[in-house]
N, C-alpha and C positions, 0 to 999 in steps of 0.2 A: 769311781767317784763315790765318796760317802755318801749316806744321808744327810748327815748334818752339814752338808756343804753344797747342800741343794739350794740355787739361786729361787728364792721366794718371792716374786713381781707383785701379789695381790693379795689381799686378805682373805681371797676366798680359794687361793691357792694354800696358804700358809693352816687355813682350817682342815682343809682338805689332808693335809700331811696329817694334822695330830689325829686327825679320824679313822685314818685309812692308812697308815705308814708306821704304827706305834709295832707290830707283828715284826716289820722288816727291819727293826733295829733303829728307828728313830726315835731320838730321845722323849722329847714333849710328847709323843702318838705313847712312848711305852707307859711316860707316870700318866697319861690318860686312860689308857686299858687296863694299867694299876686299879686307877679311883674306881673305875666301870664295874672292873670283875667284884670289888670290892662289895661295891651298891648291889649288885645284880643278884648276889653271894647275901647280905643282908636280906633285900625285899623276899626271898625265895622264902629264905627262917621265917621271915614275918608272915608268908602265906601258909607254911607250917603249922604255927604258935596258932593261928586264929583257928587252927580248927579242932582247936583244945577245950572239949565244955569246960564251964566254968571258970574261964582265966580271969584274974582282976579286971575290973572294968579300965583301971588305970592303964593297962597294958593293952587292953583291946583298943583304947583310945588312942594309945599310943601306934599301933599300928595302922587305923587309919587314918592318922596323919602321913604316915609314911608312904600307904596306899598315894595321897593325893601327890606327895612329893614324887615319887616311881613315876605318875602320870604326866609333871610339869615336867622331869626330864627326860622321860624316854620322846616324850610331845616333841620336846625343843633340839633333841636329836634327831631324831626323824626328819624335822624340816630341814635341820641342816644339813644332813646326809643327799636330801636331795637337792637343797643347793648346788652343793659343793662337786654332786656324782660327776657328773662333766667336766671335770678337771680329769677325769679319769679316760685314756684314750679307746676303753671298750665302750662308751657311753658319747661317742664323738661324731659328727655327720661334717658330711663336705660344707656344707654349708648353716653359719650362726643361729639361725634362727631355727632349723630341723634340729639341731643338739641343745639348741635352751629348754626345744617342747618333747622330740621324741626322744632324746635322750635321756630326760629326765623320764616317760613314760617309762621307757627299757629297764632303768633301774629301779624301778617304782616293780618292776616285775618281777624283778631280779628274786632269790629264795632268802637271801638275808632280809630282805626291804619288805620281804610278806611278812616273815617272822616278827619284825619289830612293829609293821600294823596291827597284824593281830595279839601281839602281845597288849594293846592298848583300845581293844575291842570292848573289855569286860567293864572299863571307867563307861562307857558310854550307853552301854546296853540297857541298864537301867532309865534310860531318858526315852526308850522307845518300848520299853515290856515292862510288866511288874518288877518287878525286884524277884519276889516267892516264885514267879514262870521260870526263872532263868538263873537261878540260884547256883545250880549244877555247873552248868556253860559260865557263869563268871569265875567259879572257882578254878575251871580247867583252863580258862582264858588268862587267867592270874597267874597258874602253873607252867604257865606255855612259856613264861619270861627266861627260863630255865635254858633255852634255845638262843638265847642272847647272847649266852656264855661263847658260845662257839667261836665269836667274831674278836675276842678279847683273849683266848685262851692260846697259847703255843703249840699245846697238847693236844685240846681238840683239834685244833689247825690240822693236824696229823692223820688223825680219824677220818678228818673228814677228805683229806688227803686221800687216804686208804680207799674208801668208797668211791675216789672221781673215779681211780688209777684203776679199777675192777668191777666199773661198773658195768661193762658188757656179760663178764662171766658171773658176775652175782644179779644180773636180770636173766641170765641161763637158768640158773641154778634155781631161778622164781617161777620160772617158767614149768622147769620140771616137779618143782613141790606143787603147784597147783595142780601139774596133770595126773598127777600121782593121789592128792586129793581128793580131787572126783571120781580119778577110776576108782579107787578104794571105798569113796562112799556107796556110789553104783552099786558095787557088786557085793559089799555088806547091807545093802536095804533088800537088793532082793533076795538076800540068802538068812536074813532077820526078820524081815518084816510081818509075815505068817505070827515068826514064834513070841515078836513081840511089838505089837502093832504100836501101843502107847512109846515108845522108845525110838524104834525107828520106824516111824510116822511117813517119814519122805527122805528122800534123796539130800537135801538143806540140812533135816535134822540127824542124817547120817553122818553130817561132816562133822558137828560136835566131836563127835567117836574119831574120824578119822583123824584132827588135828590133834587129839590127846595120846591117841597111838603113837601116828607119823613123829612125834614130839617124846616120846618116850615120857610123857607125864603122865600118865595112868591114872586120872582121879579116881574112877573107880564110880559112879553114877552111871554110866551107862556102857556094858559090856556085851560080845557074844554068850549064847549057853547052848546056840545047837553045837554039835560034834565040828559040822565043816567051820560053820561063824566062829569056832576057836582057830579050829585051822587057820583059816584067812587071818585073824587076828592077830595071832604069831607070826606070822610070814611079814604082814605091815610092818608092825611092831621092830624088826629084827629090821627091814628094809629101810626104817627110821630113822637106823641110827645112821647108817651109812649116807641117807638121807642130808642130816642134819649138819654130819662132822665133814661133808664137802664144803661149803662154805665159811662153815670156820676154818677149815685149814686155807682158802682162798684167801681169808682174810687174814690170819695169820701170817703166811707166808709175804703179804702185802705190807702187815705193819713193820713186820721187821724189818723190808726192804726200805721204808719212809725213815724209821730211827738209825741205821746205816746211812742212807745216804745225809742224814743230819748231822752222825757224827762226824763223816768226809768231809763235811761244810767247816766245822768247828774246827776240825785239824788245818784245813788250808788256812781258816782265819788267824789261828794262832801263829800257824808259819809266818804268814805275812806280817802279821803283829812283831815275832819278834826280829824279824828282817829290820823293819821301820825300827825297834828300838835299838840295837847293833848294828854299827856300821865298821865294817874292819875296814880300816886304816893302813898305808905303807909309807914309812920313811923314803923320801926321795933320796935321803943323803948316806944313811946307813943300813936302809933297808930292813930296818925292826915294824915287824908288823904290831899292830897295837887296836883296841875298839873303843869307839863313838857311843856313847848312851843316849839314849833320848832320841823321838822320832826323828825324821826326815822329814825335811821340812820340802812339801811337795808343791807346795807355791811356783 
């Protein structure tokens, strides 16, 4: 069964689609996450542009009107999202009244439904702190809209695909850069520390060093200079990289497997497509085969 042949009983089922169905090929859901990315794609520039000294006043003005419009509709999204989340059967309990309240809690919890809280954190902050306290925390709170994309994009759909589908071996793989972290701070504090107390001060301010090694980024602010703290330093350094290109080939080897089985999807669609528009045909009487244009009509 299509999307677009999905029986729509209630208006709060029919919102529910263009919200949440626009990814899977539903017409109204896709020119909605058209308009969205669109918006989401502007307000970002605008967070950009403003932190331009000296921009026309005109332009700054202009941007926070846009600011307030980003607030009216991410606001009037959000509630609808969770109106409508219960329409959804992971958001559903045995019984009416548990899925009006916890279900709607659940997806209140859900990572998309934080994303878009906090993206609409930074209109508000101001009404509880100075404005000059909290200058930093609005800008990042503004930037964070960025994350919205996710829920509209095809692409990122993908990504983010790639992370569910690998999330055990890339929590491995976290597991092990952190152990590897501390040992390596460990044993470069005590094997530094003597020759340069201001640098590597403590164990905390050895890790500076070690994620800039472990990371093969090398800033170069703070380095070994006894004979072994090179030694050690190389050995990291080298063990970094091996370190670092596990995971991206986990990751790697994951995305490709996501745009593969996307294209499998596209080839069966097209199959089907052109099945539905060719129908071959057989003369009962002379047996000349011949073809049908135009779908099947599956009514």
């Amino acid at each position: 069964m299509k999307l677009e042949d999905i029986v729509i009983r209630t208006p709060r089922q029919k919102v529910y689609n263009i919200l949440n169905r626009g990814i899977s090929g539903y017409r109204p859901g896709e020119q909605f996450n058209t308009l969205m990315f669109l918006f989401i794609t502007i307000i970002i520039i605008n967070v950009i542009i403003q932190t331009v000294p000296g921009i026309p006043e005109n332009i700054f003005l202009f941007g926070r009107l846009l600011d307030s419009l980003a607030v009216f509709v991410f606001t009037a999204e959000y509630i609808l999202r969770a109106w409508v989340c219960i329409e959804d059967p992971e958001y559903q309990s045995k019984k009416t009244a548990d899925t009006a309240v916890f279900g709607r809690l659940r997806y209140m919890a859900s990572g998309m439904a934080i994303i878009d809280l906090v993206s609409l954190f930074w209109f508000y902050l101001p009404f509880f702190f100075p404005e000059q306290d909290v200058y930093a925390m609005i800008g990042i709170l503004k930037f964070f809209t960025i994350f919205k994309l996710v829920r509209y994009s095809p692409s990122l759909h993908i990504i983010v695909r790639v992370f569910n589908a690998k999330k055990r071996q890339l929590a491995m793989m976290l597991y092990i850069i952190l152990f590897m972290l501390i040992v390596t701070s460990a044993v470069m504090f005590y094997i530094e520390h003597q020759a340069q107390p201001e640098k590597f001060a403590s164990i905390p301010d050895s890790m500076w060093w070690a994620i800039i090694t472990l990371t093969t980024v090398g800033y170069g602010d703070v380095y070994p200079i006894t004979p072994l703290g090179k030694f050690f330093g190389g050995l990291a350094a080298l063990f970094g990289i091996g370190l670092i290109a596990l995971p991206t080939g986990i990751l790697a080897s994951a995305f490709m497997e996501e745009v593969s089985n996307d294209e499998d999807e596209d080839i069966v669609e097209d199959d089907i497509r052109d099945i539905e528009e060719e129908i071959l045909c057989k003369c009962p009487g002379c047996g000349h085969e011949f073809s049908i244009s135009g779908k099947k009509n599956r009514d």
